[in-house]
N, C-alpha and C positions, 0 to 999 in steps of 0.2 A: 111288663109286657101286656099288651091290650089284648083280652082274650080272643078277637078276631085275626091277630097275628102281628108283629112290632114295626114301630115307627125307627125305620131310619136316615140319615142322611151321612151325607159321604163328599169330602171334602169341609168339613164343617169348621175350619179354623178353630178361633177360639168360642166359636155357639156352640154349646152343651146344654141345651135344656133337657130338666130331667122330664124321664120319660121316655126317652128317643136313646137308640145306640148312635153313639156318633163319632164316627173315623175321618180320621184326615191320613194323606199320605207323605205329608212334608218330612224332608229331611231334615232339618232341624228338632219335628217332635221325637223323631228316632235318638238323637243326638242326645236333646233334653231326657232322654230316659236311659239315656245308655249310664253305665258306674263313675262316665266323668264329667255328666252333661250337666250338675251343680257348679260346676264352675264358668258358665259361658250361654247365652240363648241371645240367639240375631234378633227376637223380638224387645220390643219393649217390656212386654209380660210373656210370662209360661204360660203354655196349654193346660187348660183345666186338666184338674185329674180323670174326669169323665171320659173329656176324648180318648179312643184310643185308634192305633195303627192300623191303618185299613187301606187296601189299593184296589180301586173300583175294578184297574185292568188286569192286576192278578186274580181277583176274585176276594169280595170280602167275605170273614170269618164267620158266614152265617148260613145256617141249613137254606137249601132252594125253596123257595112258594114259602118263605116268613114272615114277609113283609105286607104289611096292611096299606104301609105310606111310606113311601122315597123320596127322599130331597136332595137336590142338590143344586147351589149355588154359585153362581161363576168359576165353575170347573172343568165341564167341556173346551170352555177356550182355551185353556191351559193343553190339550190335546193333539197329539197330530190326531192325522184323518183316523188309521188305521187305530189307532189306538182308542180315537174315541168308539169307533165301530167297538172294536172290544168290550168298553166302558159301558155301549148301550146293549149288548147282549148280555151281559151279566148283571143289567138293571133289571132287564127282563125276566129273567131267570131269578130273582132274587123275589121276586112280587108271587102275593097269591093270585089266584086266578079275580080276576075284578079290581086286586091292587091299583091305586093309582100312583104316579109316579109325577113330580115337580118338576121343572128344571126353569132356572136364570141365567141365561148369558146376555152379555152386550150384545145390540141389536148392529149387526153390520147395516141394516138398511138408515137407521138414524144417525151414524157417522160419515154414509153418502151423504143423505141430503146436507149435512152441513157442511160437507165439502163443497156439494155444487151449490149453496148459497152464499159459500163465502169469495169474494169477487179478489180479496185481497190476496197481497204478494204470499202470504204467508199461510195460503189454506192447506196445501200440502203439507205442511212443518203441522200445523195444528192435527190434521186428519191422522197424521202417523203417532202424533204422542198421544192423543188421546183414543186412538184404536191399542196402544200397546205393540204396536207393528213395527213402530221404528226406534232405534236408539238413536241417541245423540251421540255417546261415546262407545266405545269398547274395552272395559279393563279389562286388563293385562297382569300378567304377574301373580303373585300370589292369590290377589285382590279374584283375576280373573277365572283362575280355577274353583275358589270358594262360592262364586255367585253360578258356575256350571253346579256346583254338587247342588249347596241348599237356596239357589236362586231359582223363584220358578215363576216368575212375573210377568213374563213374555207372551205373547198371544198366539200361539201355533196355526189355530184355524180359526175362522168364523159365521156365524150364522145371520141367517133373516128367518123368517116365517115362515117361508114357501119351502126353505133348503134343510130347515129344521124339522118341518111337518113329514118331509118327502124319507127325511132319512129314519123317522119315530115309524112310519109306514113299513117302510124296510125293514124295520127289523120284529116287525109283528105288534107293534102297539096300535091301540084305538082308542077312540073317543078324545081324539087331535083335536087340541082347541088353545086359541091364545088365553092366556089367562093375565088375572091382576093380583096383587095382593090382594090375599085374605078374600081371593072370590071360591075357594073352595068348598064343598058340599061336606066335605071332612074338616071340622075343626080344630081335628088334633096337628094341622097345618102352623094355624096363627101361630103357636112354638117356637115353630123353626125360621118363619118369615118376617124378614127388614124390610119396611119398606123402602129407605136408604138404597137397598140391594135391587130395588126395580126402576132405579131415575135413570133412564136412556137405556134398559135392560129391554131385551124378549124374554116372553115369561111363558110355558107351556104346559100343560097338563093332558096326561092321556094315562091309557089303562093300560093292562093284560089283560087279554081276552077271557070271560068267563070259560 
């Protein structure tokens, strides 16, 4: 822990750098830990042992005002509305006073334009599988119930700049600003940051009010 207060992030697949507390909420790491989950993991690899179980919307396992730095990447779109509201009030809460807070989601404004630049028969087919918005198929069956419990690939909502900045406002955050990889004034950032994670991403950075 960094004696001005810990680096977390939340959603963190399999990035566990040390240093940072880091929760993800997949059903599968529940699985993988449960007394039978040695026998079976939907990924290709296990979850570090670092990560642990953490749900941003019930509130993660950590005292309020502890956080120095909050990260979290391609997680909000995974969210309905209400829930991300949720999600960003107990980010806030979770920050000390001057905390800053990360976020990466897919930039809804960058899958417009390349919808209305694309003139062909096929730009709607493209804009839906590359927003996560549409499927192709629907399984069924056993298959379909499995991918409801530890399926979570889907893109429930989405942001731009103006819709993300509007709703960090809302809920009490400051010093709203687009960001890039690795433009942080905090360096214990570079840690947690892909830049992989920001190709056709919005990237954002704001506080808790002192």
């Amino acid at each position: 822990m960094d004696e001005r207060g810990l680096y977390v992030q939340y959603g963190c697949g399999f990035s566990a750098p040390e240093g940072w507390l880091n929760f993800d909420a997949s059903p599968t790491l529940r699985f993988e830990r449960s007394p039978v989950g040695f026998l079976y993991t939907r990924n290709g690899s296990r979850f570090p042992k670092a990560v642990q179980y953490g749900d941003i919307v019930r509130g993660l396992p950590i005292p309020d005002g502890s956080c120095r730095g909050l990260y979290c990447s391609h997680v909000l779109e995974h969210l309905a509305l209400e829930d991300c509201d949720v999600a960003l009030a107990n980010s806030l809460r979770c920050l000390t006073p001057g905390g800053i807070f990360r976020i990466v989601v897919p930039d809804f404004a960058a899958f417009v334009k390349a919808y209305n630049d694309d003139a062909s028969e096929n730009a709607v087919k493209a804009f839906l599988e590359s927003s996560a918005l549409g499927r192709l198929r629907r399984a069924r069956g056993l298959e379909g119930l499995l991918q409801m419990w530890i399926g979570n690939s889907s893109h429930l909502w989405m942001w731009d700049e103006r819709s993300l900045a509007a709703r960090l406002r809302h809920h009490g955050f400051v010093d709203i600003r687009r960001a890039s990889c690795g433009d942080s004034e905090d360096r214990r950032f570079a840690d947690v940051e892909n830049p992989d994670r920001f190709i056709d991403a919005l990237a954002m950075q704001c506080a808790r009010p002192r």
